[in-house]
C-alpha positions in Angstrom: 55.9 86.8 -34.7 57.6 83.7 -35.1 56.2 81.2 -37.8 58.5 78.5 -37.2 62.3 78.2 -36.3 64.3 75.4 -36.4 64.8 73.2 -33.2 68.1 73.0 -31.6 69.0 69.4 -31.6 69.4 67.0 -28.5 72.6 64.6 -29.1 74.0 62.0 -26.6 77.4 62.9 -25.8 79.8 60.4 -24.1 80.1 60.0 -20.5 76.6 61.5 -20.2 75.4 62.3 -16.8 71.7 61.8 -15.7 70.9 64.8 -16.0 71.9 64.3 -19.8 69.7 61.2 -20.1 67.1 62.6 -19.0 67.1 65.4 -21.3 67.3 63.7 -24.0 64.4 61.2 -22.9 62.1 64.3 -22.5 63.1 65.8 -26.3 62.2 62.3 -27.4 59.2 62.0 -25.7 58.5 65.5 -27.2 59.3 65.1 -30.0 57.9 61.9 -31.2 54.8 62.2 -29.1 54.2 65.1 -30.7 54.0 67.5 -27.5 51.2 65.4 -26.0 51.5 65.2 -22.4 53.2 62.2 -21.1 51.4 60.7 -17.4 54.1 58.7 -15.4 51.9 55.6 -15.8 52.2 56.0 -19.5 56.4 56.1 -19.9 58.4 53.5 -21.4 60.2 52.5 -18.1 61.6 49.3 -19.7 62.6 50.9 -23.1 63.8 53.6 -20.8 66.0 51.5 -18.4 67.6 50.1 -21.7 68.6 53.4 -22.8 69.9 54.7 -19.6 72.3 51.1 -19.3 73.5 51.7 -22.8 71.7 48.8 -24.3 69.9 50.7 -27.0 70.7 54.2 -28.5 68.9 57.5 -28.8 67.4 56.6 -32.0 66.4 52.7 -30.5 64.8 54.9 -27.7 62.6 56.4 -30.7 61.9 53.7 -32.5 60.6 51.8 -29.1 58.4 55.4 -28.5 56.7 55.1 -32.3 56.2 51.6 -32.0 54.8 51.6 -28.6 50.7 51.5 -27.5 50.5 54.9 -26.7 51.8 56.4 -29.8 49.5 53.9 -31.9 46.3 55.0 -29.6 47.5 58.7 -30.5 48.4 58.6 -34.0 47.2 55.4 -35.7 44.1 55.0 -34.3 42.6 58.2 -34.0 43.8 59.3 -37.3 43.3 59.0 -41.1 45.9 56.7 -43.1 47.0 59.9 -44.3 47.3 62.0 -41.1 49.1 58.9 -39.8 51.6 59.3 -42.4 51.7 62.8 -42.5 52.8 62.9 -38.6 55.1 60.0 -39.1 57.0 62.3 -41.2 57.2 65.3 -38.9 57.5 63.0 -35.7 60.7 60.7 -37.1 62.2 62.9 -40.4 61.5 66.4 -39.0 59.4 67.1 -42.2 56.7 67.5 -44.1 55.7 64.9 -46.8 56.9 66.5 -50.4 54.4 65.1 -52.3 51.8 62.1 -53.6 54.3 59.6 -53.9 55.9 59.3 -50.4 52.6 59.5 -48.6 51.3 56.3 -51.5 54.9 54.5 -50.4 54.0 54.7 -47.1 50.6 53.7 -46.7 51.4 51.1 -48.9 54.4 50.0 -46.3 51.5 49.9 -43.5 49.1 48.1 -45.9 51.9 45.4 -47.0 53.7 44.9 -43.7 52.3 46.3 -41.4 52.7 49.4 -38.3 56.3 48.4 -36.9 57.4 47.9 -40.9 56.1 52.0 -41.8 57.7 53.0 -38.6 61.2 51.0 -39.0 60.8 52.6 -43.2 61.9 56.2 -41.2 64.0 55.1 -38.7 66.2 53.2 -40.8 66.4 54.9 -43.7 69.3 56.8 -45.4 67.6 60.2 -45.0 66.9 59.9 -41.1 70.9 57.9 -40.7 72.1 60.9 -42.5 70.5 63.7 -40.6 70.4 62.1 -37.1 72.4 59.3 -36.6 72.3 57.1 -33.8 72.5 59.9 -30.8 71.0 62.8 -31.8 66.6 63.4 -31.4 65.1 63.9 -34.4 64.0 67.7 -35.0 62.5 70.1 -37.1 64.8 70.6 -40.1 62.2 71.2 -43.0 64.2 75.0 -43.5 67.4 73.5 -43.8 69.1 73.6 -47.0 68.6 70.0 -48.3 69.9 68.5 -51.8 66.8 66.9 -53.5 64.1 68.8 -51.2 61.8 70.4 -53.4 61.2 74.3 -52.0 57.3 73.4 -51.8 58.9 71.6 -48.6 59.3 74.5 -46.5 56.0 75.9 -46.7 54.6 72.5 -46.2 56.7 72.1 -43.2 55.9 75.3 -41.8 51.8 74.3 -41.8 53.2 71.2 -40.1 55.2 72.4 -37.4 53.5 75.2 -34.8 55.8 75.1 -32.1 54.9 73.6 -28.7 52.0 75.4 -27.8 49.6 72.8 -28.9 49.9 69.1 -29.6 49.5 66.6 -32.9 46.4 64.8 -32.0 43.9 65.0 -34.7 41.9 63.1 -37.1 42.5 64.8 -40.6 45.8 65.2 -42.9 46.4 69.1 -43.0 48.0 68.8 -46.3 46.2 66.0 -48.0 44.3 69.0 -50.5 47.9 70.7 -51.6 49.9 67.2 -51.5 47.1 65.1 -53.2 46.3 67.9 -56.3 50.1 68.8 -56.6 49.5 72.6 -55.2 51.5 75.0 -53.3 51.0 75.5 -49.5 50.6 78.5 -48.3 52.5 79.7 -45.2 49.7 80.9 -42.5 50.5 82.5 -39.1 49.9 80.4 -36.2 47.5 83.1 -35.0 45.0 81.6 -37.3 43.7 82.8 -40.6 44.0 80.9 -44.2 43.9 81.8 -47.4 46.3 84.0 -49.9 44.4 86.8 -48.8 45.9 86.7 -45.3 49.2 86.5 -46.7 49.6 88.7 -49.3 50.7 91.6 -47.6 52.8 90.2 -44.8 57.1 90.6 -44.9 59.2 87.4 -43.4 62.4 88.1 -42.5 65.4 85.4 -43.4 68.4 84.5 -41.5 70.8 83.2 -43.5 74.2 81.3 -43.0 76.5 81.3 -46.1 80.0 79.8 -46.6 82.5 81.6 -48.1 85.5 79.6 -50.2 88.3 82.1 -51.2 91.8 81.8 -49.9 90.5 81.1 -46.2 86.6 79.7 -45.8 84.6 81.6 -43.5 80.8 81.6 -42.6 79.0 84.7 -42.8 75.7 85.3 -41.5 73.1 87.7 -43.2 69.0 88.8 -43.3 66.8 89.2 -45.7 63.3 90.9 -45.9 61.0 89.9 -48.4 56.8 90.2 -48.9 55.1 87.2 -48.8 54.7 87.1 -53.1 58.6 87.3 -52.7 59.2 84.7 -50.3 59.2 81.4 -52.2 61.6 82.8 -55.3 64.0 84.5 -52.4 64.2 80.5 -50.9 65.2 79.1 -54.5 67.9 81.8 -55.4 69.5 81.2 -51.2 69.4 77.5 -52.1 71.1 78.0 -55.5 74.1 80.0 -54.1 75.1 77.3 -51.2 73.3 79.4 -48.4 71.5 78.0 -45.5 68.3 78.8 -43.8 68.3 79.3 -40.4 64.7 80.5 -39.4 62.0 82.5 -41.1 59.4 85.1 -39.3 56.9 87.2 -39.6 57.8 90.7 -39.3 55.2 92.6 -37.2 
């Protein structure tokens, strides 16, 4: 069973068709929305029509989605400060809060300046220039190899992202216990269940990309099957030798 694998990414290509545009207005929709379900009367048709002409890019096209009425009825309204946040994270980085001090930085944003100042904080930002750009939909990324990521981030990611099967909307901050009193997250199958106890005695498997650099440098590609006690200490040594996670499951 799958607990979470990284999303392929959406980019904007030159000379894109519409078919193109339109795929990549559904993975923002998606993606910033948070899978909710999109009516017709609710689309962006202006911000739309500016991104089909060319006047703004893929990531204009997301910052017009964040800052828009729906997703403030959907996110900001309905939801804590800190779930706010917390989803502002996953919806524009890709990831999971790492700890106290970004969530404070960002209410504080809100508080200060107000909602289009916290959502503009993500969008232009070095972190989201550096992993997306311009043209490409943000995605899950919280198992990629990431200078400066501390390696509480994947498990915290994980308990963020649970595929597409349900959406985002919700009042409380899901790590807001494990953030706010500096503890480790626990990674919990989608299936339901919490607790160490539940986790204890399951395997994950890791796909792994490493570079080699000897006279020629080649990829290789490689698994590893580790319990659950394992897990977090296997992550550290894969970061350490220049590898890069590629997904993590459960192994049935």
């Amino acid at each position: 069973m799958a607990l979470w694998i990284e999303a392929e990414s959406v980019e904007l290509r030159p000379n894109a068709t519409e078919d193109d545009l339109q795929a990549v207005i559904r993975a923002v929709y998606r993606q910033v929305l948070g899978n909710a379900h999109v009516f017709d009367s609710q689309r962006l048709t202006s911000a739309e029509s500016q991104f089909r002409n060319g006047d703004i890019s893929v990531a204009g096209f997301v910052r017009a989605v964040a800052q828009s009425e729906l997703y403030r009825s959907l996110f900001f309204e309905n939801s804590s400060p800190y779930r706010f946040v917390e989803l502002n994270f996953k919806h524009l980085l890709g990831r999971a809060p790492q700890d106290q001090t970004e969530i404070s930085e960002h209410v504080q944003i809100y508080n200060t300046h107000g909602y289009e100042a916290e959502i503009n904080s993500y969008i232009a930002s070095d972190e989201y220039v550096t992993s997306f750009g311009e043209n490409v939909v943000p995605s899950a990324r919280g198992n990629r190899t990431q200078m400066g990521v501390k390696n509480v981030g994947f498990n915290r990611t994980f308990a963020l992202m649970r595929g597409f099967a349900a959406n985002d909307v919700g009042k409380s901050a899901r790590l807001i216990s494990d953030i706010g009193g500096n503890l480790p997250t626990k990674i919990v199958s989608p299936s339901g269940g919490s607790g160490a106890s539940s986790n204890t005695g399951k395997r994950f498997r890791l796909a792994v990309s490493k570079a080699s650099f000897g006279l020629r440098v080649t990829k290789s590609l490689a698994t590893f099957e580790v319990g659950y006690n394992q897990l977090s200490q296997k992550i550290q040594n894969i970061q350490k030798t220049g590898g890069k996670i590629l997904s993590i499951t459960e192994v049935a």
